[in-house]
VOPAGU-2260 file (C-alpha; in pm, 1 decimal, decimal comma):
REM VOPAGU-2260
SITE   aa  ch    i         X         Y         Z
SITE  UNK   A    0       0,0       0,0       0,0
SITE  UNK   A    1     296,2     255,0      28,9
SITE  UNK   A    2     424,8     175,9    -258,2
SITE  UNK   A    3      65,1     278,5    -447,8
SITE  UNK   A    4      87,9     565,8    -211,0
SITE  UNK   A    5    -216,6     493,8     -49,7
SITE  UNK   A    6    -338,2     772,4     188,4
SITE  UNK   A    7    -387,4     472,1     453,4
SITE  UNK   A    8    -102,8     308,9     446,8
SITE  UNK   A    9      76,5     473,6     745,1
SITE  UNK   A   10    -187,9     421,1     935,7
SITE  UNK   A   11    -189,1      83,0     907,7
SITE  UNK   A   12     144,0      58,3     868,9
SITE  UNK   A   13     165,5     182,2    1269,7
SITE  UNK   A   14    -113,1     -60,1    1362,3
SITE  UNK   A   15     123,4    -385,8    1210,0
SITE  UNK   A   16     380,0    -238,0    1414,0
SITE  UNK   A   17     196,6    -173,1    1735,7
SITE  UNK   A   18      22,6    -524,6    1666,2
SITE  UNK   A   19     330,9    -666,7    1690,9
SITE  UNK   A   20     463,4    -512,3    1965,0
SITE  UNK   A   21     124,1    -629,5    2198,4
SITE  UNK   A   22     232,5    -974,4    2021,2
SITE  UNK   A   23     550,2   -1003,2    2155,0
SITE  UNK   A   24     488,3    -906,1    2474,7
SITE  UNK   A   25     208,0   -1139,4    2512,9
SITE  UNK   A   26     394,9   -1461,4    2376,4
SITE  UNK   A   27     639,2   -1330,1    2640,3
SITE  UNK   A   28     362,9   -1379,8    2906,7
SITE  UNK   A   29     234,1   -1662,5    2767,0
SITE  UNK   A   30     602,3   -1880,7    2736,7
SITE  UNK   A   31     819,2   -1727,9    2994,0
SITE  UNK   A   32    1129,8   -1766,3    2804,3
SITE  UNK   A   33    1363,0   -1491,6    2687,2
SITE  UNK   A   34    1544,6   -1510,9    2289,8
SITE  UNK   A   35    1744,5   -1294,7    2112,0
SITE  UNK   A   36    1425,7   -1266,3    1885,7
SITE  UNK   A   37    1190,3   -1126,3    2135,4
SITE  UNK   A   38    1360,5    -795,3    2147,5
SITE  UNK   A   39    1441,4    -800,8    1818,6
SITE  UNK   A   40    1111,8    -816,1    1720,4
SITE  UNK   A   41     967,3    -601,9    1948,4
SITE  UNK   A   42    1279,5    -313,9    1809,5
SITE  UNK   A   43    1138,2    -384,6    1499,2
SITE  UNK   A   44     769,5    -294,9    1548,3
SITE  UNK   A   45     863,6      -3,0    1749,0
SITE  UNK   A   46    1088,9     145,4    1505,2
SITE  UNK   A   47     788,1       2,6    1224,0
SITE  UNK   A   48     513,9     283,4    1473,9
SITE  UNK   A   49     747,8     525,4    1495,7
SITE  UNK   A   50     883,2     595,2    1159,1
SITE  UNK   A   51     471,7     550,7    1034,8
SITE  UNK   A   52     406,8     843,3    1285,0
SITE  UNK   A   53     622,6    1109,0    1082,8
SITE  UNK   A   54     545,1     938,2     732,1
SITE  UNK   A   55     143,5     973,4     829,0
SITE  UNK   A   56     187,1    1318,3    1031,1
SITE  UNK   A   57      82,3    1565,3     707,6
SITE  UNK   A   58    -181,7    1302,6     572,4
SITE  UNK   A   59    -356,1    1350,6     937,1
SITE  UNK   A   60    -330,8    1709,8     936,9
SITE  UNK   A   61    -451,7    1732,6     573,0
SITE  UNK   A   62    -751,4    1524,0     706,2
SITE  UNK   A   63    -811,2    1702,1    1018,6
SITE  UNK   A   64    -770,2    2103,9     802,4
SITE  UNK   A   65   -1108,6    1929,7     560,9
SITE  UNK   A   66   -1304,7    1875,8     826,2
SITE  UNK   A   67   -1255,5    2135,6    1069,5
């Protein structure tokens, strides 16, 4: 979708990374055990929310300058 420059895609793009995030952290409560892919993973769907965050930023305020 960001490559057809959708005007959703970072949206959804920081709800895959915040899904996985809540993922990880669950299977963490779920198997009590510690890899080196946990935090990996986790790194990777933070960095996935927070680089969405500025790439959706003007798309939100475009939205939010329509309709108010």
């Amino acid at each position: 979708m960001g490559l057809l420059r959708l005007r959703i895609a970072p949206f959804l793009a920081f709800a895959i990374g915040i899904g996985q995030m809540i993922w990880i952290v669950v299977e963490l409560i779920v198997i009590k055990e510690l890899s080196f892919f946990h935090p990996l993973c986790f790194g990777i769907g933070l960095a996935l929310a927070a680089t969405s965050t500025s790439w959706g930023w003007p798309t939100f305020q475009g939205w939010r300058a329509v309709r108010g």
